[in-house]
Structure formats: structure tokens, C-alpha cells
C-alpha positions as CSV (number, residue, x, y, z in Angstrom):
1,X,4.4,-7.4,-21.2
2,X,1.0,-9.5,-21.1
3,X,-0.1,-12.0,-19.1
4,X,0.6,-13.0,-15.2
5,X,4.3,-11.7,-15.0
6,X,2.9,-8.0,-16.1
7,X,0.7,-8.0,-12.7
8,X,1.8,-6.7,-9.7
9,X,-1.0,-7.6,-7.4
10,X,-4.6,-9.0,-8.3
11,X,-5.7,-8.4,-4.3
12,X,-4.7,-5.2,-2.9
13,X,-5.9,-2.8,-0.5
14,X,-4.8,0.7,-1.4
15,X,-5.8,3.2,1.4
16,X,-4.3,6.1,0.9
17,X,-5.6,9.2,2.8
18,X,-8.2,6.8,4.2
19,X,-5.4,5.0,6.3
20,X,-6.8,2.5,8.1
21,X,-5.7,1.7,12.2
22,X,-4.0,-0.9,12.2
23,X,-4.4,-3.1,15.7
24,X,-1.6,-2.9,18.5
25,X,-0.8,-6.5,18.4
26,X,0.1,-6.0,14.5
27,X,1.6,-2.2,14.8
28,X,5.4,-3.0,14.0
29,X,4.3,-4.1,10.3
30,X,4.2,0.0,9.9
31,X,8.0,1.1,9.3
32,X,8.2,4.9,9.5
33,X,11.6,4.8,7.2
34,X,13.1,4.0,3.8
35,X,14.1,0.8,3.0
36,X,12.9,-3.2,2.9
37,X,12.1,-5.3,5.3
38,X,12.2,-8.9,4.1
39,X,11.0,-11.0,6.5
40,X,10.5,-9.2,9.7
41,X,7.4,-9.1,9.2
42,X,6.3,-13.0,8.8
43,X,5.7,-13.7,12.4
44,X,2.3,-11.1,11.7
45,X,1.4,-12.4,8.4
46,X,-1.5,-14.8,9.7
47,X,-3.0,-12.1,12.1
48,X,-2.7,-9.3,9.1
49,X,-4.8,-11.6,6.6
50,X,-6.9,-11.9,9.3
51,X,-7.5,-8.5,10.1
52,X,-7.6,-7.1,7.3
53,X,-10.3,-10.2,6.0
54,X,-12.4,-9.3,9.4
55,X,-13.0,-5.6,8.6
56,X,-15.6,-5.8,5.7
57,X,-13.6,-3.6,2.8
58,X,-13.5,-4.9,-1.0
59,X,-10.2,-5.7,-2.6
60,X,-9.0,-4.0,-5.5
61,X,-10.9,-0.5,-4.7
62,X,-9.1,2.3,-4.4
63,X,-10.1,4.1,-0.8
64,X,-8.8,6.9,-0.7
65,X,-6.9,9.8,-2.3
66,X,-3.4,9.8,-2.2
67,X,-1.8,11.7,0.7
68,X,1.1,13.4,-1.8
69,X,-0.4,13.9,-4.8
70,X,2.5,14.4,-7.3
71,X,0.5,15.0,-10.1
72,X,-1.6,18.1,-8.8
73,X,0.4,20.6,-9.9
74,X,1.9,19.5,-13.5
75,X,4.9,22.4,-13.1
76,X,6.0,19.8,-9.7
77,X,5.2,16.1,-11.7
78,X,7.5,17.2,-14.6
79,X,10.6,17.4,-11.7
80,X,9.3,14.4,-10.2
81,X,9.0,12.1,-12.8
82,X,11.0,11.8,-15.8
83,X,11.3,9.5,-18.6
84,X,14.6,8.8,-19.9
């Protein structure tokens, strides 16, 4: 695929083992468990953007490591990740 529908995100903020705090006011955006949340979290979209705007990082960077790193040991990525 090419073009726009090929993108997942052109502004991200990927954090990983750098996670950032996330205010009080805006804490319930964090779900702990599997699954998707559709629109729960809309009433905290404006305060998020702003937020996340207000604390001076550059999009599109990755931050930090990631906290599982599947890939470390290649024995562990081949039983993670298969191709079919």
C-alpha cells in the first residue's frame, strides 16, 4: 500500500519506558485491561491535546525503549511472532 491509507499516524507520541504522568483530572484515559474503549474517553479529548501540547516534547520521536522488548532474545520473537 502507498499513499495516506498505508499511514497509521503522522503525530504520535510513543513513550515507552519513558512513560510520562499523566495529570489526575485526565487519569481514567489509562485502562489497565485488554480490550477497546470507543468513546469513553471523548469527554477528555480537549484537556489530553492540551496537555500533551503544554509539556514541550516533539511528535513523531520515539522516547523511550520499549518496556517488553520481544525482539531481545530472537529464540522468544520466533514464538511470538509468526508469519503465516
Amino acid at each position: 500500500m502507498t499513499g495516506p491509507a498505508s499511514t497509521l499516524s503522522d503525530h504520535f507520541f510513543y513513550f515507552g519506558s519513558n512513560a510520562a504522568l499523566l495529570p489526575v483530572s485526565i487519569r481514567a484515559i489509562s485502562q489497565q485491561t485488554h480490550g477497546h474503549r470507543a468513546s469513553l474517553n471523548d469527554p477528555y479529548l480537549a484537556e489530553f491535546v492540551q496537555w500533551i501540547g503544554s509539556i514541550g516534547l516533539q511528535p513523531n520521536v520515539v522516547l523511550g525503549a520499549p518496556q517488553l522488548d520481544i525482539f531481545a532474545e530472537e529464540s522468544k520473537a520466533l514464538n511470538r511472532c509468526r508469519c503465516n
